[in-house]
PyMOL Python script that loads the backbone (N, CA, C, O; Angstrom):
from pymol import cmd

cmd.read_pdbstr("""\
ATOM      1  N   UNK A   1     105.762 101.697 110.537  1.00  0.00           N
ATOM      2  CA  UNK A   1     106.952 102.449 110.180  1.00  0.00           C
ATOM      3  C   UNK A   1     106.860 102.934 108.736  1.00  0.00           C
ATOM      4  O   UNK A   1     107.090 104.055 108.283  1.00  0.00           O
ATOM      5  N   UNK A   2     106.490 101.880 108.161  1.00  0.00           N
ATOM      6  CA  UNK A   2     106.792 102.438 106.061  1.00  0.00           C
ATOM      7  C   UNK A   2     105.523 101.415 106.120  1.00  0.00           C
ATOM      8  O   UNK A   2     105.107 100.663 107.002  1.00  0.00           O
ATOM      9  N   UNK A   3     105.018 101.770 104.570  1.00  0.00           N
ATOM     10  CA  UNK A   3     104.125 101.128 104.173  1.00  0.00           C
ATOM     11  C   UNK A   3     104.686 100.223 103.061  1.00  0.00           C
ATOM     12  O   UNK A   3     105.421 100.650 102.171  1.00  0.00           O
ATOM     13  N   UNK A   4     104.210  98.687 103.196  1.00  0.00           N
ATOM     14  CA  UNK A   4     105.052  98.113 102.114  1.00  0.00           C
ATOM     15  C   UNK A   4     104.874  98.079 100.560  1.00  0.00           C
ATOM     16  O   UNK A   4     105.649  97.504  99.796  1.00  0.00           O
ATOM     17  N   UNK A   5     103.902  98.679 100.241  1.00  0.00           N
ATOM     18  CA  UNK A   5     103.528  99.211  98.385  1.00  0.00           C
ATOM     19  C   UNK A   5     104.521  99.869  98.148  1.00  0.00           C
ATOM     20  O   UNK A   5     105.232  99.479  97.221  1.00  0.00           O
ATOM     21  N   UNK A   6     104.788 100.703  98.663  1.00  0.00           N
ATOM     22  CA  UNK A   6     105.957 102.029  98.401  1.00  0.00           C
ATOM     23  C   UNK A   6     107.005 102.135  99.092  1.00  0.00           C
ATOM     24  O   UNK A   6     107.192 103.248  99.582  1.00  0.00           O
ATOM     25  N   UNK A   7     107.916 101.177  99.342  1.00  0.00           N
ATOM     26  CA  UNK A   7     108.323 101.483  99.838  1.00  0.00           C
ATOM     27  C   UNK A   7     110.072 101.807  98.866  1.00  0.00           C
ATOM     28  O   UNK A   7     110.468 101.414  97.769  1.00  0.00           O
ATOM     29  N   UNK A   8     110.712 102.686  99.938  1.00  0.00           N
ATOM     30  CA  UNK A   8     111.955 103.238  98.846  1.00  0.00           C
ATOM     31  C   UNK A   8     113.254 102.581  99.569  1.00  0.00           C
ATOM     32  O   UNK A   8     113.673 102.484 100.722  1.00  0.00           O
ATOM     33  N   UNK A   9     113.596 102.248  98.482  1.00  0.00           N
ATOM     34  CA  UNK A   9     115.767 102.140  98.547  1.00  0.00           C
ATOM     35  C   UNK A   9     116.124 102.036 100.198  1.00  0.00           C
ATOM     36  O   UNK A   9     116.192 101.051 100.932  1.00  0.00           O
ATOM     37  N   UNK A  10     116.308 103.368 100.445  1.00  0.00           N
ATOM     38  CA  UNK A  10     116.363 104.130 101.542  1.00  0.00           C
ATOM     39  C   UNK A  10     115.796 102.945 102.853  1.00  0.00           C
ATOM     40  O   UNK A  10     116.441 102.133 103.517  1.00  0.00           O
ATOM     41  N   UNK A  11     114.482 103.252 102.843  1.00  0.00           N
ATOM     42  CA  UNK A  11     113.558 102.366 104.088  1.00  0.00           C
ATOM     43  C   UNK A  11     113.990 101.053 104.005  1.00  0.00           C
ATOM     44  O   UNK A  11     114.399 100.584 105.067  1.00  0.00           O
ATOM     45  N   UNK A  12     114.014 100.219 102.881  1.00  0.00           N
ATOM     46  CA  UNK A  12     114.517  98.709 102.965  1.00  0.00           C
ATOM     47  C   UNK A  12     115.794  98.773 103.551  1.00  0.00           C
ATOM     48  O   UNK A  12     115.941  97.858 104.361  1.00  0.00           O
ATOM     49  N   UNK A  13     116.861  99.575 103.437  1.00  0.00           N
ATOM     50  CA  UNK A  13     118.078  99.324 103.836  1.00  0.00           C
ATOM     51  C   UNK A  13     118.074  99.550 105.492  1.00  0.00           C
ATOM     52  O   UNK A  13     118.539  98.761 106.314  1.00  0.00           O
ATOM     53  N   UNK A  14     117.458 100.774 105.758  1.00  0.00           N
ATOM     54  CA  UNK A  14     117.430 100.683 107.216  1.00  0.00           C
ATOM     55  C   UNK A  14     116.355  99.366 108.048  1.00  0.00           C
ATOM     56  O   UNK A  14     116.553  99.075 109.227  1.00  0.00           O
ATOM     57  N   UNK A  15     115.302  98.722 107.252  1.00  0.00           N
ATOM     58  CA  UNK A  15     114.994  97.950 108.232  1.00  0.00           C
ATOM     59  C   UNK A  15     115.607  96.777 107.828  1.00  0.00           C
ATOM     60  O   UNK A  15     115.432  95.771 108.517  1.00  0.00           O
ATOM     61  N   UNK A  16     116.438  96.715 106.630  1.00  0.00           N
ATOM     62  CA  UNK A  16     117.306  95.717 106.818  1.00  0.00           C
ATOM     63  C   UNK A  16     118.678  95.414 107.995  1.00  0.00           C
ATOM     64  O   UNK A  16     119.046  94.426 108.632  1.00  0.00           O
ATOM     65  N   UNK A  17     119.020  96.427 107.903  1.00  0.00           N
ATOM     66  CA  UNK A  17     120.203  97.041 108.768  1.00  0.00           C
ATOM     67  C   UNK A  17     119.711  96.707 110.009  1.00  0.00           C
ATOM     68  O   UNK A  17     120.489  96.073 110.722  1.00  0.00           O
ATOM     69  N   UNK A  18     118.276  97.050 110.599  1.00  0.00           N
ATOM     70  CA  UNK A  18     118.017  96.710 111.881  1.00  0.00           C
ATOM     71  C   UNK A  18     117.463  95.260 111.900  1.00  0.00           C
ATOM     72  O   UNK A  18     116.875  95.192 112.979  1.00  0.00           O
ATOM     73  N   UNK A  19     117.354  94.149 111.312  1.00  0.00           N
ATOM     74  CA  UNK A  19     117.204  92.874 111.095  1.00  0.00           C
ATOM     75  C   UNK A  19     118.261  92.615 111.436  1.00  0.00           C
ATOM     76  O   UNK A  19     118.413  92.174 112.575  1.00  0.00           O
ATOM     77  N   UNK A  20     119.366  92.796 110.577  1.00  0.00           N
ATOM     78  CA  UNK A  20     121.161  92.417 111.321  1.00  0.00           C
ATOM     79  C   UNK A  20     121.684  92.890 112.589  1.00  0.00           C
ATOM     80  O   UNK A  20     122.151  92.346 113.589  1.00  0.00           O
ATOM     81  N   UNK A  21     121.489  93.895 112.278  1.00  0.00           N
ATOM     82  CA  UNK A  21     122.628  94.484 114.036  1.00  0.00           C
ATOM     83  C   UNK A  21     121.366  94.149 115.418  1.00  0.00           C
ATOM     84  O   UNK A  21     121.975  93.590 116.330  1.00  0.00           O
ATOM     85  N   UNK A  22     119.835  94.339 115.784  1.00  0.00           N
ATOM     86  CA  UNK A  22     119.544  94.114 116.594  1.00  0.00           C
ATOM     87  C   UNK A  22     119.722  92.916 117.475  1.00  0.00           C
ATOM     88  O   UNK A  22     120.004  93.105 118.658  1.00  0.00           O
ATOM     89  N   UNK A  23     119.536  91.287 116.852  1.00  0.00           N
ATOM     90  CA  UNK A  23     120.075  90.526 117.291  1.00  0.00           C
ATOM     91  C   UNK A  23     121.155  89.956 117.442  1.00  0.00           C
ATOM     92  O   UNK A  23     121.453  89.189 118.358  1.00  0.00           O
ATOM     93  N   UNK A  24     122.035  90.411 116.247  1.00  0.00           N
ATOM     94  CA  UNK A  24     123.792  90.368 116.918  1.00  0.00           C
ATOM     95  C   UNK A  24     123.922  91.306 118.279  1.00  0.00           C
ATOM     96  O   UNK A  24     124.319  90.598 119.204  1.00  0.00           O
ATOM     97  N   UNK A  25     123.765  92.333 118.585  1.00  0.00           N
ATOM     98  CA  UNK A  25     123.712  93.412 119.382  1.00  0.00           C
ATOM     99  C   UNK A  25     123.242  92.783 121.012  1.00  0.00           C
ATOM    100  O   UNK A  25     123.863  92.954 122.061  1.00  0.00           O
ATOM    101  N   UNK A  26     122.166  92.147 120.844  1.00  0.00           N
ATOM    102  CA  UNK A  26     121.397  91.083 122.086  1.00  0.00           C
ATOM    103  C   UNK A  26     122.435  90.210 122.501  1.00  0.00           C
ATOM    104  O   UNK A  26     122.935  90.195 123.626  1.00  0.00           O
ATOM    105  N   UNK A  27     122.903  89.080 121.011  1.00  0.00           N
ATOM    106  CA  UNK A  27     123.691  88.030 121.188  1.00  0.00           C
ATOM    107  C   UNK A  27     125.236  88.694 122.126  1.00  0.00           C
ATOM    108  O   UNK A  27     125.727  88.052 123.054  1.00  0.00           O
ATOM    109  N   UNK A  28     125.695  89.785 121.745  1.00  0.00           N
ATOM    110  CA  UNK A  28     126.915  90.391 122.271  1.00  0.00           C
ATOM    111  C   UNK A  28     126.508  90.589 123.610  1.00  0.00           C
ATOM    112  O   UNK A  28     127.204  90.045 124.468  1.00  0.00           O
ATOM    113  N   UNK A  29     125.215  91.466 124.090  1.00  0.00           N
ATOM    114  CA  UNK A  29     124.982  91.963 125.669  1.00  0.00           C
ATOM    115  C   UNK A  29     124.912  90.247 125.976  1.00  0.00           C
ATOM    116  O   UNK A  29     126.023  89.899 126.375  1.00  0.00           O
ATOM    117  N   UNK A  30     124.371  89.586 125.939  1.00  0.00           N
ATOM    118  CA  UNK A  30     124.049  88.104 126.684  1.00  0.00           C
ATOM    119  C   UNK A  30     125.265  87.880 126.709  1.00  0.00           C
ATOM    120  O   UNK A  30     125.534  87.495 127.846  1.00  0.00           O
ATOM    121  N   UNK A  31     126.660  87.921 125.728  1.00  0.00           N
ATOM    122  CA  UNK A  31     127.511  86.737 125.950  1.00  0.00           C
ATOM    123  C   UNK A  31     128.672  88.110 127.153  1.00  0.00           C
ATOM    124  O   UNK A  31     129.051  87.901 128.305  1.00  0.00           O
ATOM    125  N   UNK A  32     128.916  89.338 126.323  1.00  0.00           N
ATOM    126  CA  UNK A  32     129.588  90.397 127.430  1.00  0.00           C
ATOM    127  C   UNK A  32     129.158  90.551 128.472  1.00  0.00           C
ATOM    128  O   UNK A  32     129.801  90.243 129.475  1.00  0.00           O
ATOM    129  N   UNK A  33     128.068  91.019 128.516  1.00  0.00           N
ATOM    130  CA  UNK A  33     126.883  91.601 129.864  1.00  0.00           C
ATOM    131  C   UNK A  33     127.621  92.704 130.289  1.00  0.00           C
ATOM    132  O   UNK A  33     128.194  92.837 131.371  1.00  0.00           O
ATOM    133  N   UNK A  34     127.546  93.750 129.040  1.00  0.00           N
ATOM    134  CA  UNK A  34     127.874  94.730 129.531  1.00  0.00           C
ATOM    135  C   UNK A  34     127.280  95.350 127.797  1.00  0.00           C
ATOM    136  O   UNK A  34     127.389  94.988 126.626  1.00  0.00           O
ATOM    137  N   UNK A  35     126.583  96.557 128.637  1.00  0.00           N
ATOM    138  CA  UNK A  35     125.913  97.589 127.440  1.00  0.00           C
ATOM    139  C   UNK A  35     127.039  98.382 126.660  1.00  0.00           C
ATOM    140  O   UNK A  35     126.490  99.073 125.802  1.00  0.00           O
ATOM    141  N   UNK A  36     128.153  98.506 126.647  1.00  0.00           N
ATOM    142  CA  UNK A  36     128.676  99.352 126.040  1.00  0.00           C
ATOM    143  C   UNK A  36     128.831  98.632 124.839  1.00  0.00           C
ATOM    144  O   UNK A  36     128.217  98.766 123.781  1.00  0.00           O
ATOM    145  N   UNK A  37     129.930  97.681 125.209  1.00  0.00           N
ATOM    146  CA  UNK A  37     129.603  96.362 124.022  1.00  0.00           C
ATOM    147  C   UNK A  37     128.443  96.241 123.174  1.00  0.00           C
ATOM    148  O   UNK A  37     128.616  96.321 121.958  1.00  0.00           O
ATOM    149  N   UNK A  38     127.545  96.100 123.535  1.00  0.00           N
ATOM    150  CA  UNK A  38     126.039  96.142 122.940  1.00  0.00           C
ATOM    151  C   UNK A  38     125.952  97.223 122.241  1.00  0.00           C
ATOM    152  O   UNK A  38     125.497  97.105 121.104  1.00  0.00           O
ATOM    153  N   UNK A  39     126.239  98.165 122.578  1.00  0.00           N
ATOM    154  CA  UNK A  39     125.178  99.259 121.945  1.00  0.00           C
ATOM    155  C   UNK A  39     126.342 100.045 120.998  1.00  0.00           C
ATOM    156  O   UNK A  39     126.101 100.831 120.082  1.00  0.00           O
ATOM    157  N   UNK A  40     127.657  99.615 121.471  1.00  0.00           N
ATOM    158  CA  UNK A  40     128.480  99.788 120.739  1.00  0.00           C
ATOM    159  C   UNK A  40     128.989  99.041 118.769  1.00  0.00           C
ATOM    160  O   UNK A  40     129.512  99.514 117.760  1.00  0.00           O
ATOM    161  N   UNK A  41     128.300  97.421 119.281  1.00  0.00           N
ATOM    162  CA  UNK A  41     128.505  96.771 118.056  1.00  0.00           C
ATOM    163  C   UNK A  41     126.956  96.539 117.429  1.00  0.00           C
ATOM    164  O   UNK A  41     126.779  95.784 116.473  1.00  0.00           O
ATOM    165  N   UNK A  42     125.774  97.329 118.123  1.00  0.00           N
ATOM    166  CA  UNK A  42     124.739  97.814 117.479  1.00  0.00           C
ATOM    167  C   UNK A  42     125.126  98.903 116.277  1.00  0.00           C
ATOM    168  O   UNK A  42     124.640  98.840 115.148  1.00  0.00           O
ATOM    169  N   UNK A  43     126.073  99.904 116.706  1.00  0.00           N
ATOM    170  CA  UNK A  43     126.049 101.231 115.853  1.00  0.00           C
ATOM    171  C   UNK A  43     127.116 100.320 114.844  1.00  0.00           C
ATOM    172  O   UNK A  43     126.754 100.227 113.671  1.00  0.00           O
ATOM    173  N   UNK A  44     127.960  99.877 115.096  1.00  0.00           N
ATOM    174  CA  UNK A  44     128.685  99.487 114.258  1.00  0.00           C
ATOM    175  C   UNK A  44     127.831  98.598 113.071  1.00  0.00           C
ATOM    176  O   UNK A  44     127.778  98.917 111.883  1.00  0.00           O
ATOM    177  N   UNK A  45     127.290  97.612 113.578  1.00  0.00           N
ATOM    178  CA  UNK A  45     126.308  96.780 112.755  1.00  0.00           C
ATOM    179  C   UNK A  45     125.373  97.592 111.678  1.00  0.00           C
ATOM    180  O   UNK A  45     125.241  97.319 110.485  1.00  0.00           O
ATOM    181  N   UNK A  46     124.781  98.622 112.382  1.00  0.00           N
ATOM    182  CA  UNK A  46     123.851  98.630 111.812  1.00  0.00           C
ATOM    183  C   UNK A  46     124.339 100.106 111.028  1.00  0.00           C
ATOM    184  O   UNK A  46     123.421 100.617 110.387  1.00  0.00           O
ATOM    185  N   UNK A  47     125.567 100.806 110.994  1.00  0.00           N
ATOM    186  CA  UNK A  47     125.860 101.774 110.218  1.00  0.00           C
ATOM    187  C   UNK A  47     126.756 101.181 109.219  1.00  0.00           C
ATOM    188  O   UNK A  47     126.897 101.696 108.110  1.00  0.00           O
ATOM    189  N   UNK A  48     127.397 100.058 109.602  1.00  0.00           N
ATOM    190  CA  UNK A  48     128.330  98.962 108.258  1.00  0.00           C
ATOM    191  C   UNK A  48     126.924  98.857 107.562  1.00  0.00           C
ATOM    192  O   UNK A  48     126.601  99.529 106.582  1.00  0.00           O
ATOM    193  N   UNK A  49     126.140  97.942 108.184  1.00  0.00           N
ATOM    194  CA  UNK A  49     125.401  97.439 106.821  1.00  0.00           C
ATOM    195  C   UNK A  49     124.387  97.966 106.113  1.00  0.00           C
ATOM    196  O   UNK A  49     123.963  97.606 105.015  1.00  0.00           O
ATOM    197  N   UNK A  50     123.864  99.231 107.118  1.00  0.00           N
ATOM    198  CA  UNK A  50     122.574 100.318 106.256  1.00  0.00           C
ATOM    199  C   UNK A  50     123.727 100.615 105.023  1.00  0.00           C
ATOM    200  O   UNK A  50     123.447 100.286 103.871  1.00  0.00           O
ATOM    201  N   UNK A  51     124.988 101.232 105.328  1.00  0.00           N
ATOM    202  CA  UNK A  51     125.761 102.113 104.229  1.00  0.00           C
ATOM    203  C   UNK A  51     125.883 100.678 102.519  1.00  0.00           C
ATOM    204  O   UNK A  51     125.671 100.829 101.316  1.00  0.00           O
ATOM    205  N   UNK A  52     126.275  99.580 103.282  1.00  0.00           N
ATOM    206  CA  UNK A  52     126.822  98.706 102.378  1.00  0.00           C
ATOM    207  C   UNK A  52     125.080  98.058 101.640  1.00  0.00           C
ATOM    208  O   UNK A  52     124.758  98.004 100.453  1.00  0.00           O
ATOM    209  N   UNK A  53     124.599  97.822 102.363  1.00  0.00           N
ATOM    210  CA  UNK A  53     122.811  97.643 101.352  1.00  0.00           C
ATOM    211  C   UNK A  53     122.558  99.016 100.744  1.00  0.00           C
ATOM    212  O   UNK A  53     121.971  98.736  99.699  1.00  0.00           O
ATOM    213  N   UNK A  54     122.629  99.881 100.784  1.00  0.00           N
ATOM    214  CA  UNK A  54     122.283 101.031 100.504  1.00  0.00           C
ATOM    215  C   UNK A  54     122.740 101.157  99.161  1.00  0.00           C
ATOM    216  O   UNK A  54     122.139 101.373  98.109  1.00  0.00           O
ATOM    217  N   UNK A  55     124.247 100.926  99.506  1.00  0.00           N
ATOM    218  CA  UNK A  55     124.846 101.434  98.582  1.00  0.00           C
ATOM    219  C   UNK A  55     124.436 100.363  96.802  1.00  0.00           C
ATOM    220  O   UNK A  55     124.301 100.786  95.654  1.00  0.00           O
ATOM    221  N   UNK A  56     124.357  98.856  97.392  1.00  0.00           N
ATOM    222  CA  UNK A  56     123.882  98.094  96.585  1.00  0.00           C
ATOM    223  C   UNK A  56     123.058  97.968  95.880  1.00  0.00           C
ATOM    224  O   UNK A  56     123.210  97.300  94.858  1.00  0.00           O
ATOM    225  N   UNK A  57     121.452  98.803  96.308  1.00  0.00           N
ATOM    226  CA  UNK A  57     120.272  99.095  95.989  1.00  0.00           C
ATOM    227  C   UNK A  57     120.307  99.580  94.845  1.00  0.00           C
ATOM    228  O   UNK A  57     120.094  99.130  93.719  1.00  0.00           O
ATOM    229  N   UNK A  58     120.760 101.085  95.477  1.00  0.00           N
ATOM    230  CA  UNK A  58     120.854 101.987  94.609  1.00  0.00           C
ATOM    231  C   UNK A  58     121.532 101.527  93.286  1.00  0.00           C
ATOM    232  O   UNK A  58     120.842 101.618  92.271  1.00  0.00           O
ATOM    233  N   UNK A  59     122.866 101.019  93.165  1.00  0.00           N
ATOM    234  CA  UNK A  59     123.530 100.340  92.277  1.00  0.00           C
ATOM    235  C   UNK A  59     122.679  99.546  91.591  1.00  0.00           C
ATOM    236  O   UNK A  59     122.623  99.575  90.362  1.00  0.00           O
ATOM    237  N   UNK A  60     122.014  98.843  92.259  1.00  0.00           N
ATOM    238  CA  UNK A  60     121.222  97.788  91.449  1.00  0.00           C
ATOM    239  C   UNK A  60     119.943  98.111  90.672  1.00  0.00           C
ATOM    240  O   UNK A  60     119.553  97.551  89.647  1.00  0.00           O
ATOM    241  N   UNK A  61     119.314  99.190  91.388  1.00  0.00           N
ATOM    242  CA  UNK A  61     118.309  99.893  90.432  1.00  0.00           C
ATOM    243  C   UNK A  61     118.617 100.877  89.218  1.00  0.00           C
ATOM    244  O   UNK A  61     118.010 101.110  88.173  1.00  0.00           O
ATOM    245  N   UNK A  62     119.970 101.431  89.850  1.00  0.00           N
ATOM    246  CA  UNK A  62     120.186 102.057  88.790  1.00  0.00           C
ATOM    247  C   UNK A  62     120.573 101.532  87.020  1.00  0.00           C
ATOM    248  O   UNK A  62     120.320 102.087  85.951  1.00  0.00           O
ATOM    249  N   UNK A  63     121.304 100.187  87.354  1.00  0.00           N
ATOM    250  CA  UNK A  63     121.936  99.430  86.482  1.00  0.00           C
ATOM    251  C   UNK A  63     120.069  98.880  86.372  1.00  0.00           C
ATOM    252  O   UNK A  63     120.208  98.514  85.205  1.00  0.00           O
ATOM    253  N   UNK A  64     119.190  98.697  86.540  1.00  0.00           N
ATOM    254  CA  UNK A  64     118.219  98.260  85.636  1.00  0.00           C
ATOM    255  C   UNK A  64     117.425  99.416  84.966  1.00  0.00           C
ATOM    256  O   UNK A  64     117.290  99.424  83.742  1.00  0.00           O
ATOM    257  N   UNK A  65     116.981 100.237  85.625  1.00  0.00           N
ATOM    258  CA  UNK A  65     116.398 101.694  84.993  1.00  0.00           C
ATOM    259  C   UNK A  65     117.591 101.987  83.509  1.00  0.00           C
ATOM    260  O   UNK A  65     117.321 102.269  82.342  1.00  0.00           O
ATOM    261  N   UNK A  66     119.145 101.737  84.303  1.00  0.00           N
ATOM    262  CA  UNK A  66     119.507 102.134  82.301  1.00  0.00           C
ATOM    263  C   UNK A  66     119.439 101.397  81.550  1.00  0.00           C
ATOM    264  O   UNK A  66     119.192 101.699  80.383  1.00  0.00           O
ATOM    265  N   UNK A  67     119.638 100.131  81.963  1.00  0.00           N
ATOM    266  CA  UNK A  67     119.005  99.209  80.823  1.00  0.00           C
ATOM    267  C   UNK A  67     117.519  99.876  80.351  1.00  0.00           C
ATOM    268  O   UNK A  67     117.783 100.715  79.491  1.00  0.00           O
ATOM    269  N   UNK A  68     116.248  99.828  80.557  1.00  0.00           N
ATOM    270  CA  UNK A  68     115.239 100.234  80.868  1.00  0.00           C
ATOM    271  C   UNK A  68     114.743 101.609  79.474  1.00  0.00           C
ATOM    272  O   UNK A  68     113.752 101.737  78.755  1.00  0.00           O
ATOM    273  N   UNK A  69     116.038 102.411  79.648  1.00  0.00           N
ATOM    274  CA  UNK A  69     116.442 103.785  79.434  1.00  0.00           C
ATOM    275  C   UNK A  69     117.067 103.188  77.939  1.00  0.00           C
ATOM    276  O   UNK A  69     116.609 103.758  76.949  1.00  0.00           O
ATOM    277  N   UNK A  70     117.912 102.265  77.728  1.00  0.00           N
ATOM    278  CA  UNK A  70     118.909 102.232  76.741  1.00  0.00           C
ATOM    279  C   UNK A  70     117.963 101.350  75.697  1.00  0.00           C
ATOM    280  O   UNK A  70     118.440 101.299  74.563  1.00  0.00           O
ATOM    281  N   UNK A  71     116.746 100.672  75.877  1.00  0.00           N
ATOM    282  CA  UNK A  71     115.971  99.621  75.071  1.00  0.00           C
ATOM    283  C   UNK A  71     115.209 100.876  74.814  1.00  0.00           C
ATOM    284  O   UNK A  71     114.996 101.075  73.618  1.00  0.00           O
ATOM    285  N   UNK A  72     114.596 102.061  75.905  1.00  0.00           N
ATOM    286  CA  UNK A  72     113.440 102.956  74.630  1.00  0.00           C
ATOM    287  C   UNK A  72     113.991 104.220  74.085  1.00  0.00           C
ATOM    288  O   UNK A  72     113.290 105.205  73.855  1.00  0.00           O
ATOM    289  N   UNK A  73     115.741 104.133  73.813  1.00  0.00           N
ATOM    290  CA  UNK A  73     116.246 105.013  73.004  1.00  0.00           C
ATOM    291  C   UNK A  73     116.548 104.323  71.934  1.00  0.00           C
ATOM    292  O   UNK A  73     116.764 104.940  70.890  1.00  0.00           O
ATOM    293  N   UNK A  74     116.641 102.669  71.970  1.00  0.00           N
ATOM    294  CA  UNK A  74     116.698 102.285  70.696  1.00  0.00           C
ATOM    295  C   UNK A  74     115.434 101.626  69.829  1.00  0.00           C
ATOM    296  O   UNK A  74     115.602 101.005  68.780  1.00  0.00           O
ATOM    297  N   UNK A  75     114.323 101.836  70.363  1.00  0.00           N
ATOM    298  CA  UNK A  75     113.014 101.606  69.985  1.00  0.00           C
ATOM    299  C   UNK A  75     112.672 103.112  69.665  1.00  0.00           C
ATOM    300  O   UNK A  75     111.841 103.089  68.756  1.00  0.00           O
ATOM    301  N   UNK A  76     113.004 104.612  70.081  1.00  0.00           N
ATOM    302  CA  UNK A  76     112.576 105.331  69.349  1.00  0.00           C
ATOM    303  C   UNK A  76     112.542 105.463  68.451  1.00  0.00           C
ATOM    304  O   UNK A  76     113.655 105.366  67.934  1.00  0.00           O
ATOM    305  N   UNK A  77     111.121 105.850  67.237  1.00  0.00           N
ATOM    306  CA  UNK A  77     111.402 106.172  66.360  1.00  0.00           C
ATOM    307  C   UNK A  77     112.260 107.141  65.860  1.00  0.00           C
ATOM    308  O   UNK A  77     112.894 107.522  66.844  1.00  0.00           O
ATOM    309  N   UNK A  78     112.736 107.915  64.623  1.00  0.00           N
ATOM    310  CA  UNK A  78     113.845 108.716  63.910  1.00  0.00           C
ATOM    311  C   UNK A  78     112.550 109.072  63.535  1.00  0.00           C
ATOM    312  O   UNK A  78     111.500 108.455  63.349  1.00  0.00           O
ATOM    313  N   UNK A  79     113.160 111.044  63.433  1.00  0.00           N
ATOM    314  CA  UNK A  79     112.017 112.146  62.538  1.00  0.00           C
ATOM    315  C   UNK A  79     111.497 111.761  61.140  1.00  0.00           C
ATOM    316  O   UNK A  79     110.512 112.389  60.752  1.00  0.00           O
ATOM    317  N   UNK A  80     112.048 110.758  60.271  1.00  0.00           N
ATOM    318  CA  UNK A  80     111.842 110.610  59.293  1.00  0.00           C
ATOM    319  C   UNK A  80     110.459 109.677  59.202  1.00  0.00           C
ATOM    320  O   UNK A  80     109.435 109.976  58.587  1.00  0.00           O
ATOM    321  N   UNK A  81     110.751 108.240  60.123  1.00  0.00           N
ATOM    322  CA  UNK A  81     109.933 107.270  60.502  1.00  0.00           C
ATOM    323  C   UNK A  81     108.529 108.447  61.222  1.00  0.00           C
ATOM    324  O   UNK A  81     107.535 108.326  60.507  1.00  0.00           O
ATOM    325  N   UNK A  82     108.309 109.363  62.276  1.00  0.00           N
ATOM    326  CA  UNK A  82     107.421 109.727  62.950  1.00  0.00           C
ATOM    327  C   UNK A  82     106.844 110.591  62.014  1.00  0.00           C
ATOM    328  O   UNK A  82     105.701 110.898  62.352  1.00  0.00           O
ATOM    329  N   UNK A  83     107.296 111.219  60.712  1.00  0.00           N
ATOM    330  CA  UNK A  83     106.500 111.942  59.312  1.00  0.00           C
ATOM    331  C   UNK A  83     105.981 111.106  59.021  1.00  0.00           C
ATOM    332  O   UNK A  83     104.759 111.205  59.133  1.00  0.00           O
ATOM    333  N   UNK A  84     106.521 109.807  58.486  1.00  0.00           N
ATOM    334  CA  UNK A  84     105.813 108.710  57.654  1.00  0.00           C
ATOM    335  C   UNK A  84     104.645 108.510  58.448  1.00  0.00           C
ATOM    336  O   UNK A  84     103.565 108.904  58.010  1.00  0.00           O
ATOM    337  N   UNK A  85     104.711 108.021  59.418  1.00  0.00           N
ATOM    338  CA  UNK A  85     103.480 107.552  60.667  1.00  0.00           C
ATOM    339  C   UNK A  85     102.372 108.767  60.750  1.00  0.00           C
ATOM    340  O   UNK A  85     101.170 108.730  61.014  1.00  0.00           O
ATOM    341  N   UNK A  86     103.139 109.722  60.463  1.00  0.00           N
ATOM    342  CA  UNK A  86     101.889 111.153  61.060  1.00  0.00           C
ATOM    343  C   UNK A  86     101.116 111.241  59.953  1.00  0.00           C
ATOM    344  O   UNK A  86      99.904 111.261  60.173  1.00  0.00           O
ATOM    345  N   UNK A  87     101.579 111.316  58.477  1.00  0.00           N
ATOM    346  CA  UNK A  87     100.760 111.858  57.775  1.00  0.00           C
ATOM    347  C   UNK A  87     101.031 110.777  56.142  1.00  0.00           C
ATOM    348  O   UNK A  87     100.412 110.716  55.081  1.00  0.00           O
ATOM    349  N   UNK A  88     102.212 110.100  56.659  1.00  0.00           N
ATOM    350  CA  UNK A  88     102.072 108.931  55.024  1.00  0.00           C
ATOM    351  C   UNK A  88     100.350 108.207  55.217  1.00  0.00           C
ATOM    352  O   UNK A  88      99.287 108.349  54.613  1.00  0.00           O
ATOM    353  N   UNK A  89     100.879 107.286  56.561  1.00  0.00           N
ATOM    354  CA  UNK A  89      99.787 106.414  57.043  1.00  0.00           C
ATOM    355  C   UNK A  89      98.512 106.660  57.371  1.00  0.00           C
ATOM    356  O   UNK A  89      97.501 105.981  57.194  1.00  0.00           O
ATOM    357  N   UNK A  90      98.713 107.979  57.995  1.00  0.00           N
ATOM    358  CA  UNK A  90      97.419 108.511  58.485  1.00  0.00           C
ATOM    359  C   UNK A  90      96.224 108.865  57.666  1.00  0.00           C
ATOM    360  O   UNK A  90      95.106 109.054  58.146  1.00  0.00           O
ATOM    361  N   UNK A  91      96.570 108.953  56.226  1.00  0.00           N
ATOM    362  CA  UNK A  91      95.696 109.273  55.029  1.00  0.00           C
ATOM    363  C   UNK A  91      94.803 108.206  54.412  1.00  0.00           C
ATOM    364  O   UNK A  91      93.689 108.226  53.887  1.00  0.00           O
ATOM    365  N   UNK A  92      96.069 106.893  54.776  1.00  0.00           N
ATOM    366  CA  UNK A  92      95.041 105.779  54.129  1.00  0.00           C
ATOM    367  C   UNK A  92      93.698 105.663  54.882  1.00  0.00           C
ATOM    368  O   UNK A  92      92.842 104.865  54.498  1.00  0.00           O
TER     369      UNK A  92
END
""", "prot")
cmd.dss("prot")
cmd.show_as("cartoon", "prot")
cmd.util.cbc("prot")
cmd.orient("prot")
């Protein structure tokens, strides 16, 4: 399906989503014995929880990328510091 080196946001949430709802989905046809039920609290399962992991992911990567983002805007050097470096230092 996905390859697991690369894999994105997106792909984890759906085969997470189908980890949850497929065997709740089984457990419901065995105990109803009736497919509508089934395939009914399949879509439910697995469109609650793709949306709700999804949504978490994303949240959660994003909140580390700005951290990420906010440590090498305050490690940039200032124009003054990148003169000194280019041509104070560079002479010795």
């Amino acid at each position: 399906m996905f390859s697991t080196k690369n894999i994105s946001p997106k792909q984890l949430s759906v085969f997470i989503a189908l980890v949850l709802a497929i065997p709740e989905s089984i457990l419901v046809l065995i105990v109803e014995k009736s497919w509508w039920w089934a395939i009914g609290s399949f879509v439910v399962i697995f469109s609650g929880s793709y949306f709700l992991i999804s949504f978490m992911l994303e949240r959660f990567i994003y909140r580390k990328i700005k951290l990420i983002y906010k440590f090498i805007n305050k490690t940039k050097a200032t124009k003054r510091e990148e003169t000194y470096y280019k041509y104070i230092i560079r002479k010795r």
